[in-house]
N, C-alpha and C positions, 0 to 999 in steps of 0.2 A: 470627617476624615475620608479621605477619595483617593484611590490608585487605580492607575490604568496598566491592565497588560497585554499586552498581543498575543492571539493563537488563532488558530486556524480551523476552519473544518472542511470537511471532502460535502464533493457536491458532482454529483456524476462519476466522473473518474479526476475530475480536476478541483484542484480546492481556493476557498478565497480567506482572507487573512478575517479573523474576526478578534473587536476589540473586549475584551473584558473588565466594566467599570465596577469596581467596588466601594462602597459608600457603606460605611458603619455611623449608625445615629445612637443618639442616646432614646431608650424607650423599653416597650419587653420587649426581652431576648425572643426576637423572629429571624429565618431564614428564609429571604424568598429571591427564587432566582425567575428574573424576567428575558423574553429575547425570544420567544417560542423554543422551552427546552422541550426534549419528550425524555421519554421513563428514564432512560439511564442518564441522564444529565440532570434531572432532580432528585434521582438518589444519591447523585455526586454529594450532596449537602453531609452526607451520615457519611461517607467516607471520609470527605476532607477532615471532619469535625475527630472521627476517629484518631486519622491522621497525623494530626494536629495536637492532641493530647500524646501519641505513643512515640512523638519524638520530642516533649518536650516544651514546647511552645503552648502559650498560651492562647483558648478561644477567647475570644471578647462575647462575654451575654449581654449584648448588644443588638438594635434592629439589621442586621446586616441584608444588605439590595444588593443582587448582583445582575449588571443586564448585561445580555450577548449581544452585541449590536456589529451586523445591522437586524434590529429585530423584524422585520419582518422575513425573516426567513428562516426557517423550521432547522435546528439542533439537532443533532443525532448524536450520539457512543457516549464512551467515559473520557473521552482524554481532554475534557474542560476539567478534571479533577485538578491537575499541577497549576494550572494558572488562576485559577479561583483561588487554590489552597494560598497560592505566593500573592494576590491579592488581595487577602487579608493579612496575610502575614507585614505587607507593606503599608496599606492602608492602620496599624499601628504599631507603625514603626517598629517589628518587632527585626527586621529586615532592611537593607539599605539599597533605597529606589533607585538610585542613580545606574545601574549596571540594566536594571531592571526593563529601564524604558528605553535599551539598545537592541533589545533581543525578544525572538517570541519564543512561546512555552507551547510545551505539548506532552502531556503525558496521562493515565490513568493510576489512582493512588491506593497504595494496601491498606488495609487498616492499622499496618505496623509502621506506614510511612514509606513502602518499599515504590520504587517508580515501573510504573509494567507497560509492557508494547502497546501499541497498538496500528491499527490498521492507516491506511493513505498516510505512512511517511513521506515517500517519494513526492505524489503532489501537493505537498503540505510544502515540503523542501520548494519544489521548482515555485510556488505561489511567494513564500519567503526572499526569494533570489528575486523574483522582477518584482517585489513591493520594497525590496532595496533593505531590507533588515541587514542588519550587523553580522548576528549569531541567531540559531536554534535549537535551543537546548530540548533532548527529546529522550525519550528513553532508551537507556546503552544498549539494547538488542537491535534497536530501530538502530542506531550508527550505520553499518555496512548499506544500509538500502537507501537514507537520505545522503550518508558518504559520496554519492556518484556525481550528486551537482557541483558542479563547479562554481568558484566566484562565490560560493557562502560558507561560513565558518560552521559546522555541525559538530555541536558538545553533546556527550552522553549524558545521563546521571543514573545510579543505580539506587539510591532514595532520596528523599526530603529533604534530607539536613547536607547533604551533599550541595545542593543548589542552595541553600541558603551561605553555607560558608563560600560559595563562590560569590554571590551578590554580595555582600559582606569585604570580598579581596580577601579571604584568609587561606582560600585553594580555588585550585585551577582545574578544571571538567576535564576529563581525553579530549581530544578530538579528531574525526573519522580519517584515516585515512585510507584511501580507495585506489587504486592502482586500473584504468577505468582500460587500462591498453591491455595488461596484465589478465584482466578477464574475457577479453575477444580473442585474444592469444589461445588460453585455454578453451575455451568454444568451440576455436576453429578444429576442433579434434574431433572426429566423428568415429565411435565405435563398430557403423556400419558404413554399404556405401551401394549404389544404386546401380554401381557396375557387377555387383555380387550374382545379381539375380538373372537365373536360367529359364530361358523359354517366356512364356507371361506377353507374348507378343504384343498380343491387341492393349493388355491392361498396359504395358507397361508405354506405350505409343499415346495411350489417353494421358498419362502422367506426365510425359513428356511437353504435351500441345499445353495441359493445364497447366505448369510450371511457368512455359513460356509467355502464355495469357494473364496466367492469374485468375483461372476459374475456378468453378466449385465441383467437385466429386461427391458422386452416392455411390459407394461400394456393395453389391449384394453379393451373395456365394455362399454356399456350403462352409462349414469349417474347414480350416485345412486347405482351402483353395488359394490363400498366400493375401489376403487381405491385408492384413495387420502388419506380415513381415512386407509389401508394397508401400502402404503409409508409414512405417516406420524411415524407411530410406527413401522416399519423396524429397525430406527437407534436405538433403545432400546434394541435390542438384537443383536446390532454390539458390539465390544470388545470396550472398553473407548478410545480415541485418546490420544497416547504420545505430548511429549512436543513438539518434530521436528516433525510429523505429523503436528501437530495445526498451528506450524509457516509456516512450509510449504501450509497450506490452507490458514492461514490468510495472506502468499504474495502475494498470486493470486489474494486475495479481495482488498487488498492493492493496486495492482498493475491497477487494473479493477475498482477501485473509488466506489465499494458496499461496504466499510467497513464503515460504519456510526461513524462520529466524536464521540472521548469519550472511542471509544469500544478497546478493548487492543489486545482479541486472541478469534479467533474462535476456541473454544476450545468444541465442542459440534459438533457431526454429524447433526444435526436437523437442520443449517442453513438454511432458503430458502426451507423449508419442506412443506409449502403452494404448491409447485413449483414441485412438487416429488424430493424432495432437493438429496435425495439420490440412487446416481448412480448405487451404487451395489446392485445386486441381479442376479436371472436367469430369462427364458426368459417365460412368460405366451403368451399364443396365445389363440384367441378367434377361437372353431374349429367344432360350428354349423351354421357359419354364410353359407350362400346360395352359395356366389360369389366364397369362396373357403374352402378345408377341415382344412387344414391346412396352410394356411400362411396370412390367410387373418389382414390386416393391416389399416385397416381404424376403427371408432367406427360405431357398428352395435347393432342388440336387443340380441344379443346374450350372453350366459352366459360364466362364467369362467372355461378354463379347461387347463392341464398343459400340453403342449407338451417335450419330453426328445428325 
């Protein structure tokens, strides 16, 4: 008995579709998963197994193979847990393959059967869209973040038996919908603005060249000498971020586990602006400090001055 399912995994910031073949033999009951998993993809085995009993469904104590292919390339996280689980659930026939072998899986599973986020929906999504799948069924928190691709159908599920009655045709998953105008709209609202700021001449003349350029800033200063409230309002007088810009920002947060459940597209420069959120600019040097004229790099009582 053999089932095949499609899922994906991240690989940088960008992800490639990986197939999951399940083969249950008659023999003792072993679990071995092949494909180069690491740690949390072979403890996947005691979740699904968990899984699998707390919703009902029967394991088979059977040899059960599961390979990630293409194997030669190194597996990372938990969210081969849902498509392994479905898997076997297809491989006998506990399940009906037909829906199955339309769509790819991607989730991480409770020991109660419940489906949990996980990380690179978004390039999970865009990989799904140019390998031409159907649908992606992914976990309902995941919806709003893989919601923004266009041209592919994204189903939520909030457990196990939820996607099975859907492979089945007895119910039908949500599916995401993202209003992709609706959040650039909201974006474009900036709580501050770069015409605010008094005096700051020389800093604010670097900000201005950096903006233009697209260079890099090192800010030094005293507290208090308007650092943080300067990089705060920088991204007000950056140009607005395109659609592929935004998705390409929000894969990184995707990918890196800051994108906060709910949130669709970082579609706004100001992310993480507490933080001097934004990279570009040119370079300010603090250059009455004592220790040096010009390159001194630590914070000292000195004032701002722009070196070129």
């Amino acid at each position: 008995m053999l089932a095949r399912v499609r899922s994906a995994a991240v690989l940088g910031i960008d992800a490639y579709l990986v197939e999951v073949e399940t083969d249950i033999a008659n023999g003792l009951p072993t679990f071995v998963t092949v494909g180069l998993p690491q740690g949390a993809v072979k403890e996947g085995r005691d979740r699904v197994y968990a899984a699998l009993a707390n919703t009902g469904f029967t394991f088979p104590l059977k040899r059960i193979t599961v390979n990630l292919a293409p194997a030669d390339i190194r597996k990372e996280g938990s969210a081969f847990d849902l498509p392994i689980a479905l898997g076997i659930l297809a491989a006998t026939e506990q399940v009906d393959g037909a829906r199955l072998s339309r769509v790819a899986v991607l989730g991480e599973l409770g020991l109660e059967g419940a489906v949990r986020p996980v990380r690179g929906a978004l390039p999970v999504a865009l990989a799904a869209r140019a390998a031409g799948v159907e649908a992606l069924i992914l976990p309902r928190e995941n919806l709003p973040e893989a919601g923004v691709v266009e041209g592919l159908r994204v189903l939520g599920a909030g457990c196990l038996a939820e996607i099975a009655e859907y492979l089945d045709g007895k119910a039908e998953l949500p599916a995401a919908e993202v209003d992709v105008a609706k959040l650039f709209a909201e974006r474009a609202q900036d709580d501050v603005d770069f015409a605010e700021v008094k005096g700051q001449a020389h800093a604010k003349r670097a900000l201005e060249v950096a903006a233009a350029g697209g260079h890099n800033i090192l800010m030094v200063g005293p507290p208090g000498s308007g650092k943080t409230m300067l990089a705060r309002r920088l991204p007000t007088i950056l140009p607005r971020m395109s659609l592929d810009e935004a998705l390409e920002t929000t894969k990184i947060h995707s990918v890196a586990g800051t994108l906060p459940l709910g949130e669709s597209l970082a579609a706004d420069r100001t992310r993480g602006r507490g933080r001097l959120a934004s990279r570009t600019a040119a370079c300010c040097f603090s250059t009455s400090c004592p220790n040096s004229a010009r390159t001194c790099s630590r914070c000292c009582g000195s004032r701002w001055r722009t070196a070129w």
